[in-house]
Structures are given as structure tokens and as C-alpha cells.
Backbone bond lengths (Angstrom), bond angles and torsions (degrees), N, CA, C in turn:
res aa  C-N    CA-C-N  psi(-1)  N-CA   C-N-CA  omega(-1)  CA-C   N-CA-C  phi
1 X - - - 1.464 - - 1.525 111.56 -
2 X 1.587 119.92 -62.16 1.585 122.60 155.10 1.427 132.05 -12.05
3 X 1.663 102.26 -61.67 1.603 104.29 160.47 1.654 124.67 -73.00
4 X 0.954 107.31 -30.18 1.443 101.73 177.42 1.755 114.68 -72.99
5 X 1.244 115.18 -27.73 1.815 128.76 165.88 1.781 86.47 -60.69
6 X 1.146 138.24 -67.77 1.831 134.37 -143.21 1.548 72.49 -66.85
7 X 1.569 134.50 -94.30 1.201 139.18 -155.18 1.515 107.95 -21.36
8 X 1.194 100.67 -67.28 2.154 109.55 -168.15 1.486 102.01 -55.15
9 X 1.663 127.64 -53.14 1.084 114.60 174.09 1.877 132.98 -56.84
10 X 1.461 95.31 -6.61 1.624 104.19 160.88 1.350 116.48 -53.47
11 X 1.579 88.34 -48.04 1.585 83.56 -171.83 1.820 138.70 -85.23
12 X 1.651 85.52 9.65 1.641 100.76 -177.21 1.474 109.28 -95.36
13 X 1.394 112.27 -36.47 1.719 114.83 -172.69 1.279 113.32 -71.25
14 X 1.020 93.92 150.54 1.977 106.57 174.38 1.742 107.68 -77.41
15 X 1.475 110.30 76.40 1.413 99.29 168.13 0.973 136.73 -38.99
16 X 1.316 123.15 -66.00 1.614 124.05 178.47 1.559 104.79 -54.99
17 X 1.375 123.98 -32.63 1.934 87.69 -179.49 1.324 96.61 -86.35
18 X 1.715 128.45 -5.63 1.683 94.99 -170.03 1.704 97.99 -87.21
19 X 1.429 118.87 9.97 1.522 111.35 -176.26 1.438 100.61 -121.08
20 X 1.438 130.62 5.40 1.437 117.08 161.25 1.709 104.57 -84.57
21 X 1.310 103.85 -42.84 1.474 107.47 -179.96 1.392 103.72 -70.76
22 X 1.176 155.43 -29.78 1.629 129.48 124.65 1.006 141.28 -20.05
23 X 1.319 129.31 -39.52 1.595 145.62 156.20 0.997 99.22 -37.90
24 X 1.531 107.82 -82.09 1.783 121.10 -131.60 2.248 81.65 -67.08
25 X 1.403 125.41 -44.99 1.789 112.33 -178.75 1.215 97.34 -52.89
26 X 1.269 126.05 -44.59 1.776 110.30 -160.93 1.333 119.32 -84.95
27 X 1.168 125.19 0.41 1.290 145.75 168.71 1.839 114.43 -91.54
28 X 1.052 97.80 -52.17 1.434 112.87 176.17 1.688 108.10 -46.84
29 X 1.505 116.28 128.38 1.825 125.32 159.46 1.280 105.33 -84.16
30 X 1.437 112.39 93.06 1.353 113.76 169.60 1.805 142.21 -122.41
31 X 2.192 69.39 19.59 1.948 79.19 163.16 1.479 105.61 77.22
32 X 1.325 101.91 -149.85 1.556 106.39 -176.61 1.202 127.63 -27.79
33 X 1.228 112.74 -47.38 1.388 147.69 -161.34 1.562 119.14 -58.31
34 X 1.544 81.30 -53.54 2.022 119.46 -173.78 1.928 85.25 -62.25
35 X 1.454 103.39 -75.33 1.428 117.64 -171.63 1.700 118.49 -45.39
36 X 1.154 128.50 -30.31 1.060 156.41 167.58 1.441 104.24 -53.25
37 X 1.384 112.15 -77.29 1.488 116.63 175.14 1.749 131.06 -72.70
38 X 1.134 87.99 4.30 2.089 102.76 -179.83 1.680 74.10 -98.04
39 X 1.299 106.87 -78.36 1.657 108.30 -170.46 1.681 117.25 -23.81
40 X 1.457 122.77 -43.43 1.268 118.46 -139.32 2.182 78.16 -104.55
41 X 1.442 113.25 -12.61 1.475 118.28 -169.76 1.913 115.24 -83.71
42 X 1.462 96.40 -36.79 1.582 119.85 167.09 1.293 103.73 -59.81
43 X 1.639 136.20 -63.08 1.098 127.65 -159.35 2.202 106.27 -78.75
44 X 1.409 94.65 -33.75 1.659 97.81 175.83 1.339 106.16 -35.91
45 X 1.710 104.05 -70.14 1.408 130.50 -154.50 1.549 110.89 -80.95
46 X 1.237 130.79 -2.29 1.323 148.54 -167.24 1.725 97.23 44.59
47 X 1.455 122.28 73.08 1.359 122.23 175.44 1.457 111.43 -68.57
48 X 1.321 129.09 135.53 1.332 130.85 150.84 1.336 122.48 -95.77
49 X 1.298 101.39 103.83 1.539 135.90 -175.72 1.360 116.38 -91.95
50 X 1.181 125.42 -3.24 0.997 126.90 173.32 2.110 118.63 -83.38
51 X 1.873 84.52 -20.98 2.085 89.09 172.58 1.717 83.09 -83.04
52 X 1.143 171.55 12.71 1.162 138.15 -172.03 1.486 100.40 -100.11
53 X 1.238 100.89 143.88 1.620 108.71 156.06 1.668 124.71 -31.17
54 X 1.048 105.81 -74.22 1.744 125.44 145.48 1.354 133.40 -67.79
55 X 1.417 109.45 99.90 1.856 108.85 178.40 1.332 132.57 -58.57
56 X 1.440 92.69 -55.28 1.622 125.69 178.21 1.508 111.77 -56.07
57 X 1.564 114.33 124.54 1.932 101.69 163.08 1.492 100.04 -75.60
58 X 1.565 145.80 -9.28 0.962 95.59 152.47 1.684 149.86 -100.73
59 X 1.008 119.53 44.83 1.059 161.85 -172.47 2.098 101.46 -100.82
60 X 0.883 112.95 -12.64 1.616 108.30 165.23 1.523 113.85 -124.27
61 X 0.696 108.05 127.59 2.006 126.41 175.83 1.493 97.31 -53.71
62 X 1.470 107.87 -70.94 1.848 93.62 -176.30 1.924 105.83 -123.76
63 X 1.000 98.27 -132.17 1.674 97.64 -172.43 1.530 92.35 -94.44
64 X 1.370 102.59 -65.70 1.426 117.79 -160.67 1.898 93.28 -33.21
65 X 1.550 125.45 -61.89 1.000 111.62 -168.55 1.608 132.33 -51.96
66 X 1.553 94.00 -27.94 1.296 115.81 158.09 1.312 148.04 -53.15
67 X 1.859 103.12 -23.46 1.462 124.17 -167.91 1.509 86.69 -98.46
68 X 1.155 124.49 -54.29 1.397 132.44 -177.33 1.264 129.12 -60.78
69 X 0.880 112.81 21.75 2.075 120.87 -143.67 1.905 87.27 -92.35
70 X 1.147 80.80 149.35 1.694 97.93 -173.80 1.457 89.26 -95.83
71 X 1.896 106.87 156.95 1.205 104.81 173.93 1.308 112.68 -134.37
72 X 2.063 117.71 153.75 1.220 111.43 -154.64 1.481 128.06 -39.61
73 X 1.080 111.48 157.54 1.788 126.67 179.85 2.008 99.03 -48.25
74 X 1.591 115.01 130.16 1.193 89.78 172.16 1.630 118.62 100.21
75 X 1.586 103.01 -33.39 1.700 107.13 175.05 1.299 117.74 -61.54
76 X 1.379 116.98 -37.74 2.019 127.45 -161.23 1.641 79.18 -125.00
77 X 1.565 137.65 105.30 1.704 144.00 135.66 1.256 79.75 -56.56
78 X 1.543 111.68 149.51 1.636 150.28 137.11 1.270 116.12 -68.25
79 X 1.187 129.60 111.30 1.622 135.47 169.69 1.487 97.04 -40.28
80 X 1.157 115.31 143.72 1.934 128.83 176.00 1.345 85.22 -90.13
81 X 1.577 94.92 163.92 1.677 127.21 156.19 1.666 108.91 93.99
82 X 1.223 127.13 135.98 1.418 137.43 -166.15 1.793 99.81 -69.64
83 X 1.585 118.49 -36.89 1.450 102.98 -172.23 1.829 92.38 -90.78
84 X 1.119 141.16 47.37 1.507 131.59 162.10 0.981 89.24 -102.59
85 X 1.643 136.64 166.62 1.584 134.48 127.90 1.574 104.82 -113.44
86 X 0.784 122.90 164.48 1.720 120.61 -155.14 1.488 101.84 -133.16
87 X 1.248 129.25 144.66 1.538 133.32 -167.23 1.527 112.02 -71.13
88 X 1.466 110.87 145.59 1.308 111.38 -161.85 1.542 124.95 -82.10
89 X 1.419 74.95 -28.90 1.815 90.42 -176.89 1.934 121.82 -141.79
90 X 1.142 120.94 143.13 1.550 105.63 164.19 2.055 113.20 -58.31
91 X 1.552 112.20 146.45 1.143 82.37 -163.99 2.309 70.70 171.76
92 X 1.654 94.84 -166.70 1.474 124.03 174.04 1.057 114.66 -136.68
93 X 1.000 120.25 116.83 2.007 117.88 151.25 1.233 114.68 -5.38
94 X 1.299 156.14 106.42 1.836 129.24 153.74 1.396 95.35 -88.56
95 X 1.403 125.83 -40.11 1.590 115.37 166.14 1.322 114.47 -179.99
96 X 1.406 122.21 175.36 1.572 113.86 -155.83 1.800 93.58 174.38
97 X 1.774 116.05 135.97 0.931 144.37 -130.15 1.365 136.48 -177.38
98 X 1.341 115.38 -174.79 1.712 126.86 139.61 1.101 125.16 -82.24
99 X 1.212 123.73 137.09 1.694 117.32 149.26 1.418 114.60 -79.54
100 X 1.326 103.11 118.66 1.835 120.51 179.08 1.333 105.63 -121.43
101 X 1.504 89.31 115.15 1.490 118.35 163.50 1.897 100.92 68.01
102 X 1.341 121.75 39.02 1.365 130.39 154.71 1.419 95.00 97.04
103 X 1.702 122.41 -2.07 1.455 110.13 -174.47 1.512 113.17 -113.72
104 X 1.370 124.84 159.83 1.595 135.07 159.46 1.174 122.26 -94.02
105 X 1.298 119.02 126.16 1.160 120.54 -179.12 1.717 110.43 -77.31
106 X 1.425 111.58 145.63 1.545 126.79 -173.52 1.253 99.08 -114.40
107 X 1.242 138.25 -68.42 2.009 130.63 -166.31 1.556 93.66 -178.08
108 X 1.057 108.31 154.23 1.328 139.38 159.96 1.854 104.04 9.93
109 X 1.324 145.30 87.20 1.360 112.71 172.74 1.686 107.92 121.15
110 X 1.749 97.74 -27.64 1.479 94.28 -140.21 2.246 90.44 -128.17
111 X 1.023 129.73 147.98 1.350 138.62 165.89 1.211 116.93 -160.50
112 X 1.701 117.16 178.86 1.211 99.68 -172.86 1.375 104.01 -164.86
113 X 1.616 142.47 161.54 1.515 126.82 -157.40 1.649 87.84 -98.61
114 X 1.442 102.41 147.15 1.397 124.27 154.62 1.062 127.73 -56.25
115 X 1.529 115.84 -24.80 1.951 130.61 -170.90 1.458 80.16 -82.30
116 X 1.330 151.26 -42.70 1.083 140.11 -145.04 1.461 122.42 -118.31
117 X 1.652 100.55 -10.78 1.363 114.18 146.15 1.669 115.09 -61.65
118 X 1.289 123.36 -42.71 1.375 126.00 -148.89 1.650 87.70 -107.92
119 X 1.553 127.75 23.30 1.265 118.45 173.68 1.233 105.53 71.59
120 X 1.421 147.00 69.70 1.526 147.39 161.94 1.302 125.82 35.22
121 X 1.272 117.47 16.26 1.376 144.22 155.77 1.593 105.49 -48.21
122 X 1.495 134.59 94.62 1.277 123.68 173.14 1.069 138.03 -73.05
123 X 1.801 102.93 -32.15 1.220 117.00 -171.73 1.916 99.07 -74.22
124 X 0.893 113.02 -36.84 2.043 136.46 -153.59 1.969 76.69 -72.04
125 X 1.414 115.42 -45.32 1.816 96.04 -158.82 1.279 81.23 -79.19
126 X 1.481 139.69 -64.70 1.423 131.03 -169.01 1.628 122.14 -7.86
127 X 1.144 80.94 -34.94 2.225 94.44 -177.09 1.378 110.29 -73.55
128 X 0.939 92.02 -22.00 1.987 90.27 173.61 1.372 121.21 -140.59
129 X 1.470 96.37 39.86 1.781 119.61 158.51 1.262 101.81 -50.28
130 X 1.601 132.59 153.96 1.369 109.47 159.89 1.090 116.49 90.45
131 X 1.499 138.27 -47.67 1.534 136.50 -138.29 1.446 97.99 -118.52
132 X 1.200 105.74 -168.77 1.764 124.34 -147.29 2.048 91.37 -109.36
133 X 1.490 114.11 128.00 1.420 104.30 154.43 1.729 97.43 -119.56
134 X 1.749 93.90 178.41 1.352 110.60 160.12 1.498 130.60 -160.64
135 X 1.106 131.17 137.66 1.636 129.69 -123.12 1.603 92.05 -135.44
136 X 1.625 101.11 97.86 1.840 91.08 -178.25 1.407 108.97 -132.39
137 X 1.728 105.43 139.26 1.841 113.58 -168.96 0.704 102.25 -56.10
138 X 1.386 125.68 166.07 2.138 122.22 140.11 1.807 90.74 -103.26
139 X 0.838 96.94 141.05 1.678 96.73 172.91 1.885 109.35 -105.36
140 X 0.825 106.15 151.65 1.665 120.14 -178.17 1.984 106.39 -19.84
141 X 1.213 78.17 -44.03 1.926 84.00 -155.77 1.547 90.98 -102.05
142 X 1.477 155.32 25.20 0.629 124.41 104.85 1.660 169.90 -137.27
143 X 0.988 138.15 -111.37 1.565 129.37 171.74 1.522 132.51 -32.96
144 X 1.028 137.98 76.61 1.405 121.74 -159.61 1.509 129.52 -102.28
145 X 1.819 106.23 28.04 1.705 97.92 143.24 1.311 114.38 -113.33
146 X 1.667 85.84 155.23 1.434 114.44 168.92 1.229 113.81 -56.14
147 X 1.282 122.87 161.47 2.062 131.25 168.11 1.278 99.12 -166.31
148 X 1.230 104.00 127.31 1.758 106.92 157.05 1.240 153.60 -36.16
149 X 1.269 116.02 104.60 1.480 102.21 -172.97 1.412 128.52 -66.48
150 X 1.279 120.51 9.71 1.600 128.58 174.33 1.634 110.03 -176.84
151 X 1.385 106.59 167.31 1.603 91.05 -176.55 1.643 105.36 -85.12
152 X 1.342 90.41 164.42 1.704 106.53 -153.72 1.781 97.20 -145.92
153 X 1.159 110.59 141.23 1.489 114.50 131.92 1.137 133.49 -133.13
154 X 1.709 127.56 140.92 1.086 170.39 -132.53 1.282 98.32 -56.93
155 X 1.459 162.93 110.51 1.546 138.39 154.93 1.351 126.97 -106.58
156 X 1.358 107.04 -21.20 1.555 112.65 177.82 1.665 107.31 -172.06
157 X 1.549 106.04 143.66 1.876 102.65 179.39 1.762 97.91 -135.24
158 X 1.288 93.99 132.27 1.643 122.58 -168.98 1.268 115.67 -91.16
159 X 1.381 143.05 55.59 1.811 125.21 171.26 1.678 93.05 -44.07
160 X 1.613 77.76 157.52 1.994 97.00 -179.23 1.982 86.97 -145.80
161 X 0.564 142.24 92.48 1.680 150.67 147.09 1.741 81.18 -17.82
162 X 1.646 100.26 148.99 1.403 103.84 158.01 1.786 99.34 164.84
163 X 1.041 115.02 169.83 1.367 133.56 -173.72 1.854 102.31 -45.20
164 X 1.200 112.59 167.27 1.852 119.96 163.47 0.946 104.73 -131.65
165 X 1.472 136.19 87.98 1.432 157.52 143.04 1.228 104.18 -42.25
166 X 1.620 122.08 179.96 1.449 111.86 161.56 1.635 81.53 -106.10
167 X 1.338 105.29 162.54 1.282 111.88 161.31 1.741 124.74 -114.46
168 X 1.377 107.49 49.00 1.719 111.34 -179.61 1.696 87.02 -100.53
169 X 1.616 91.11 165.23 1.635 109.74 -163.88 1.741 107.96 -61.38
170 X 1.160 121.35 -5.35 1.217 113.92 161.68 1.452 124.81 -68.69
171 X 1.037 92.99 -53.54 1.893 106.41 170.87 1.196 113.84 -69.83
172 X 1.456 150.24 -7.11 1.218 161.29 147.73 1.207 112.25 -50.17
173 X 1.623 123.40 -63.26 1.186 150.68 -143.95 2.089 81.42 -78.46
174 X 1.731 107.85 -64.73 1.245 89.35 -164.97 1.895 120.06 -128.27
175 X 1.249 103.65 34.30 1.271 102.98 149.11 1.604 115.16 -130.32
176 X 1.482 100.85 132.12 1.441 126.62 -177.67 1.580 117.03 -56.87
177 X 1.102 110.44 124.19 1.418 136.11 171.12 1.647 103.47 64.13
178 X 1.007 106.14 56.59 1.389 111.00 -157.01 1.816 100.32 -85.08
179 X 1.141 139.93 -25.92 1.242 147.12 -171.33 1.892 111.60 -83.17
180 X 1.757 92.43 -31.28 1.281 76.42 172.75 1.721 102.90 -125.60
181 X 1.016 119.74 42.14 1.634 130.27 150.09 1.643 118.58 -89.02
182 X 1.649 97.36 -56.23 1.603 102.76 171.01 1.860 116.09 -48.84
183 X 1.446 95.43 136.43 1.648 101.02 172.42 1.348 100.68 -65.79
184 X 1.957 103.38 148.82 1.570 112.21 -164.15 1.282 112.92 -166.32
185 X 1.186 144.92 131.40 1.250 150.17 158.68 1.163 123.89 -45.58
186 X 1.457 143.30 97.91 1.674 110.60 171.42 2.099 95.98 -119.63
187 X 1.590 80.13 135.99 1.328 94.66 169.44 1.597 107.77 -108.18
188 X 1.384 111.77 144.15 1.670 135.68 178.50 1.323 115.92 -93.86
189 X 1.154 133.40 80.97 1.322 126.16 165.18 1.812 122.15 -85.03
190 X 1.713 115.00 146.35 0.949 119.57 -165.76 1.898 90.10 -106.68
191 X 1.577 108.08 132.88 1.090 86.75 -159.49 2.152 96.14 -139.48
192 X 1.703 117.38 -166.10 1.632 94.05 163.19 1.455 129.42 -75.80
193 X 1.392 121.50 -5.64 1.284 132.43 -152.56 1.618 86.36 -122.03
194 X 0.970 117.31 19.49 1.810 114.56 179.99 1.713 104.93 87.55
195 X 1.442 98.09 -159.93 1.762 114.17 177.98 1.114 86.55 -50.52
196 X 1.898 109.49 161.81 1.332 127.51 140.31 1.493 100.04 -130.85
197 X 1.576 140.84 161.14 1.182 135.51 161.53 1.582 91.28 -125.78
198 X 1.407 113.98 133.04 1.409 138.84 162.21 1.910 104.51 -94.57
199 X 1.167 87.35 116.85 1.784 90.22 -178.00 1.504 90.03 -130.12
200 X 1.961 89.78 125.77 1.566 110.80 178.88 1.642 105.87 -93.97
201 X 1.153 135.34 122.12 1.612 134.89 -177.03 1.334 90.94 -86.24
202 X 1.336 94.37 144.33 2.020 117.90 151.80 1.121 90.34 -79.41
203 X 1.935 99.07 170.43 1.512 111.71 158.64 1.480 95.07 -176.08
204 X 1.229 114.19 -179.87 1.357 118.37 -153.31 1.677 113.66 -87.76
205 X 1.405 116.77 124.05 1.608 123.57 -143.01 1.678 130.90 55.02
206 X 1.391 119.85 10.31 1.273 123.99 145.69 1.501 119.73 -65.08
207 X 1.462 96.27 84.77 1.705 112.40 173.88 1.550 129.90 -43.22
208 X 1.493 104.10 -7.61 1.431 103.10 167.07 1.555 97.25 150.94
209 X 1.510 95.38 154.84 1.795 91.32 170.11 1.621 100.14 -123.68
210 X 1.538 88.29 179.47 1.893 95.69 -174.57 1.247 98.17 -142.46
211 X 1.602 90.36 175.03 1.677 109.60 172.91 0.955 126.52 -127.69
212 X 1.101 149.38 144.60 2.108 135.35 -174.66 1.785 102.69 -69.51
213 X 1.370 114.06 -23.36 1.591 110.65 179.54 1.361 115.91 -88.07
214 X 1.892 127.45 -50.69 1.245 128.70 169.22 1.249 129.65 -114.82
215 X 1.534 115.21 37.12 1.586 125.56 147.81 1.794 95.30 81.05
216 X 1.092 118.96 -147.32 1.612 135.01 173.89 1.651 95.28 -54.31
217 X 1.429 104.88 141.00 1.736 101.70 156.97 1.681 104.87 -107.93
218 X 1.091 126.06 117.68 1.372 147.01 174.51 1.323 111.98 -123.25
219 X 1.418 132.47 81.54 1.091 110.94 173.53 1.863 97.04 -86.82
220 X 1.552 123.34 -174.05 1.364 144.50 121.42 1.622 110.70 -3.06
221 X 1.613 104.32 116.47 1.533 95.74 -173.52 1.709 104.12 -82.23
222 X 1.349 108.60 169.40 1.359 95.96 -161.34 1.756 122.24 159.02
223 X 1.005 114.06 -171.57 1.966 100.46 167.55 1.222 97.58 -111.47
224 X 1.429 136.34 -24.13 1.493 147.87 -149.35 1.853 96.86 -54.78
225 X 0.876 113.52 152.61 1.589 119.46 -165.98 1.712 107.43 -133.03
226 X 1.276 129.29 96.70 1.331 147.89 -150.60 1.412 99.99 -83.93
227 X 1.501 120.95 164.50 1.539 110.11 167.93 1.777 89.77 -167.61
228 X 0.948 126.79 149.30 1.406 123.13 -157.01 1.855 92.09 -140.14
229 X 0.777 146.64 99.99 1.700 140.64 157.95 1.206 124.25 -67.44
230 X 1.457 130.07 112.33 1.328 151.38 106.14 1.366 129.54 27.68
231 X 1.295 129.65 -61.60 1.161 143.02 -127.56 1.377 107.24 -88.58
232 X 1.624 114.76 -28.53 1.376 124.30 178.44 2.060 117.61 -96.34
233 X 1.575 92.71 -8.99 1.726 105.97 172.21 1.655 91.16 -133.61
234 X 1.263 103.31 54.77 2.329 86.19 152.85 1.016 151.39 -18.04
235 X 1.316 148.47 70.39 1.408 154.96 162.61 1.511 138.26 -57.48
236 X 1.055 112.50 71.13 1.579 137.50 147.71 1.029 141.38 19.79
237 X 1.403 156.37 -3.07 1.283 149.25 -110.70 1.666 97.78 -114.97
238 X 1.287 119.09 134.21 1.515 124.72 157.40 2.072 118.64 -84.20
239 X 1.179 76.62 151.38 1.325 86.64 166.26 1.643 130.80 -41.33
240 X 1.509 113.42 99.17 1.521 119.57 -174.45 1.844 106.50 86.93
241 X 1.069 116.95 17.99 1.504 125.25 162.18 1.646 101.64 -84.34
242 X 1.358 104.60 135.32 1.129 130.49 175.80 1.505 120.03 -50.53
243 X 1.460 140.41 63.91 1.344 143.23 168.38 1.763 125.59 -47.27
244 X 0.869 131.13 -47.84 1.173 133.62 155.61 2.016 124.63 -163.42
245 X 1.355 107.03 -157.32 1.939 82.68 -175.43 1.960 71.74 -171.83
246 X 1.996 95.73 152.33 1.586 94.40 175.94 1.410 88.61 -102.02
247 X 1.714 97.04 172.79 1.403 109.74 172.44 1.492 96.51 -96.62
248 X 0.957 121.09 112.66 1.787 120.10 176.25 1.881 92.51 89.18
249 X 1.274 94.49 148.67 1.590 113.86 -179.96 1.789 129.39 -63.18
250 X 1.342 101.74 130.54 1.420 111.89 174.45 1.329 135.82 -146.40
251 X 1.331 128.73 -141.73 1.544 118.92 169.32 1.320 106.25 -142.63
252 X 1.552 116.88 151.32 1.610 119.07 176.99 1.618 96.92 -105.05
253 X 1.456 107.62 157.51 1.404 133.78 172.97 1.161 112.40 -92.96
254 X 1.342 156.30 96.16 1.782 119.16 155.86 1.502 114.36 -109.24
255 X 1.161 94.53 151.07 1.644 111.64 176.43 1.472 100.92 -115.80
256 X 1.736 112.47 141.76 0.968 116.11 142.12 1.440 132.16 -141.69
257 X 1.174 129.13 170.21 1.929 122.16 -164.27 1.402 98.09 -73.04
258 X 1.677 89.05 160.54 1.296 115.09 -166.42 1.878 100.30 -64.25
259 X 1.560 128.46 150.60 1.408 157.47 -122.17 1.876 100.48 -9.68
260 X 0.979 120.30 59.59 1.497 115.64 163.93 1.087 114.34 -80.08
261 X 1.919 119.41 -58.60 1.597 103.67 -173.13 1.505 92.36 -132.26
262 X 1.407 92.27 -167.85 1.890 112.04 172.47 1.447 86.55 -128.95
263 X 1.386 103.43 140.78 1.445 107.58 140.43 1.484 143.35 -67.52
264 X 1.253 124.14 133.77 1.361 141.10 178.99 2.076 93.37 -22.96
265 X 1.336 113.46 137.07 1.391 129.59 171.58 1.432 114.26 -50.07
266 X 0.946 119.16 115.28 1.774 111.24 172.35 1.707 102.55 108.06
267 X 1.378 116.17 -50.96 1.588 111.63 -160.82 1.433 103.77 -65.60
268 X 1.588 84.41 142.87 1.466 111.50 -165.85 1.389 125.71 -154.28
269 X 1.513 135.29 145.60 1.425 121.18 -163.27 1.284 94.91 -52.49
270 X 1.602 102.08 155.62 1.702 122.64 177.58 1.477 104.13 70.21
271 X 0.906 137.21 38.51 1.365 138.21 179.63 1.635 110.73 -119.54
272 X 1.057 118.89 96.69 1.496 120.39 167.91 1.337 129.51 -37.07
273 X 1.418 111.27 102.33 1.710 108.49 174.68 1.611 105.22 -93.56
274 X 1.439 87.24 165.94 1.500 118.25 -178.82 1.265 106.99 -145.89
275 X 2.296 99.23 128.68 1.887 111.91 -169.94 1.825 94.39 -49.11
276 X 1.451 116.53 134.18 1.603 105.08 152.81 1.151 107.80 141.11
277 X 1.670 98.86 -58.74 2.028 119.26 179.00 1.403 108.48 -50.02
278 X 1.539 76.99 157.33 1.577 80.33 169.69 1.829 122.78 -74.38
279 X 1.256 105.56 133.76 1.306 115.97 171.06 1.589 126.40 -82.53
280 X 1.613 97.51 -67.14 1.176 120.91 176.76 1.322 135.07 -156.77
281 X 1.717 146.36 147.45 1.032 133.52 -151.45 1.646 95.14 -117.60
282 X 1.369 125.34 154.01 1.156 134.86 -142.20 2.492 85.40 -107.11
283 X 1.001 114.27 142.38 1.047 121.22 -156.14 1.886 92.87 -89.22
């Protein structure tokens, strides 16, 4: 009954103002205040502060710098060798697969189209008809940038406007198509194993996500569905380079075309990743 009250009340609150007015505190230098609430967020979430570059909350100006915090030189090794690709983020399995018949599977009950993950782009899901995704949380407490799982360059990045759900395995489990309703980033990289699409999820008080190439994505609020091309300014990224990071916690999408890779032996929903490991080997 409990979970089914958290779920329904998703659908009554005004997400977007209760996650701009999240922003604008976690952004905000507000001293005691700031320190106070990193402090009181470490002990909630049982943070390990000891991988960060910076131990101390006071040592961050506001949260956001705090949520984002890079960690020491040496914490996340990169798997060697050109056919590894190495995991993108600290994080969990929610699930990972085939794409059958143009869709991703979400939990028990629940899937959802790829054309509509990637913003109704037909030709863009066509590329990974067939092929393998995999759909992993970041949970509160930990790591929250992105890095590449192989080298890539840049070809096109997709805003999709859409709802701020939360996206923890409760909300997975029971609201429908929930990955590609939530507003989300997906970036297209052209890569050796073919396309990859990195899809950044919104969710509810994730103050915004970024990219290492175009800073905050903010477009115009709205339904309007953005798409920015690449192809004439190229973007680069190696393997385990820093691609983007949310402010506040979420989940990444990836797709890739049909026989590119296998996944890493053993991984499986609910399985704890770590940025670096091996993920998957390139086919």
C-alpha cells in the first residue's frame, strides 16, 4: 500500500517547480546552510568521502559542487585494450538486453520504444533495431559523472522535454514508459563497434544535466524537441574521458546496433557497477 501512496503521489506534484526550486538551493553559496545540508546528505546516504578528491563538506561552496565532486586520481583504472569498453558510471543494473522489435525493456509489465527514447527520430532508432541496451541508476550516494565507455565521436545531441518522475526501482517497476517520458539528454556517438546513444534521464529534483562540450542543457521550456549536429564541429572523446555528470541523481540509457558487443560475463540486473570495469567487449 506504502509504495503504491509514493508512486500516485508522483503524479500529483508539480515536478518541475519542486526541481527548479532544488536547483536554484543546490546551486546557491550559502555557508552554513550549504555545509549543513552536504553534512546531514553524507551521513543519510552513507557517502564515501574518503574516494573524493575533497573530504571535507567544507571544502564545497554549494551542494551542486559537492554532488559533482571529482574523485582522487587513480580511484576508477580504465580496463586496457581497444575491444573492452569499460562502464560509464558508478551506479546498478535496472536492466540490460536486446532490443526486440524497436523496444527496451523497463521491469516486469512495463517497456518502452527506442524511437521515443531518442525523441521520434525514426531513422536515428533504426540504428539500433536489433541491438543490445543497458539502463543503469546512479543512486543518491553515489558518483555522478558520466565517462565513456570507449572512444567515440560526437554526431548529434537530442533534448526530449518530458515529465520528472523519480527514477529509483520503484518507479521503474510501476510507472509505464517511464525512461522515455522523463526529460533527457541523448547524445549519439559514432564509434568502432558502430552507433552508441548515451541517454542522460531527468528525474524529479535533478537540477539539470551537462555535457563536457555544451555546458548545462537548458533549452526553452516547452514540448519542442531540440537536436543540435556535430558533424561539421567533431567531438572526440577517449575511452573513460569525462562526457557529462547530473546535478542530483539519475539513470543512463545506452543503446547499441544490432551484433556490436556482448556484455561483460555475469552482469546482470541488480548488479553493481563501477566507472572503469569491464562492461563489455566490442564484437
Amino acid at each position: 500500500m506504502l509504495d503504491r501512496i509514493k508512486v500516485a503521489a508522483q503524479y500529483c506534484i508539480p515536478q518541475h517547480l519542486i526541481s527548479r526550486l532544488a536547483g536554484r538551493f543546490a546551486q546557491a553559496e550559502a555557508g552554513k546552510l550549504t555545509q549543513a545540508a552536504i553534512s546531514w546528505f553524507i551521513k543519510r546516504y552513507k557517502v564515501n568521502m574518503s574516494e573524493a578528491e575533497q573530504e571535507s563538506p567544507a571544502d564545497y561552496a554549494s551542494f551542486n559542487a559537492f554532488f559533482t565532486r571529482p574523485l582522487k586520481a587513480g580511484m576508477r583504472p580504465i580496463i586496457e585494450g581497444d575491444e573492452q569498453l569499460a562502464h560509464p558510471v558508478d551506479g546498478a543494473v535496472s536492466q540490460l538486453g536486446d532490443i526486440e522489435q524497436g523496444r527496451v525493456f523497463q521491469a516486469k509489465g512495463h517497456d518502452f520504444s527506442a524511437r521515443e527514447l531518442l525523441g521520434g527520430d525514426k531513422a536515428l532508432a533504426e540504428e539500433f533495431r536489433d541491438g543490445k541496451f543497458a539502463t543503469i541508476y546512479l543512486s543518491p550516494s553515489d558518483y555522478h559523472r558520466i565517462h565513456m565507455p570507449c572512444k567515440g565521436t560526437l554526431r548529434q545531441m537530442v533534448y526530449v522535454p518530458g515529465d520528472l518522475f523519480s527514477v529509483n526501482p520503484l518507479t521503474a517497476q510501476n510507472v509505464p514508459n517511464l525512461f522515455a517520458r522523463n526529460e533527457r539528454v541523448a547524445a549519439i556517438f559514432d564509434t568502432e563497434q558502430g552507433p552508441m546513444a548515451m541517454v542522460l534521464v531527468g528525474a524529479t529534483i535533478v537540477a539539470s544535466i551537462e555535457t563536457v562540450w555544451a555546458g548545462t542543457i537548458t533549452p526553452p521550456r516547452g514540448k519542442q524537441v531540440f537536436s543540435w549536429d556535430y558533424h561539421n564541429n567533431p567531438i572526440t572523446l577517449d575511452k573513460g574521458e569525462e562526457m557529462g555528470r547530473f546535478k542530483l541523481g539519475s539513470t543512463v540509457v545506452m543503446l547499441f546496433a544490432k551484433d556490436a558487443i556482448d556484455f561483460a560475463e555475469g552482469l546482470s540486473a541488480e548488479q553493481t557497477t563501477r566507472m572503469g570495469e569491464l562492461f563489455a567487449t566490442r564484437k
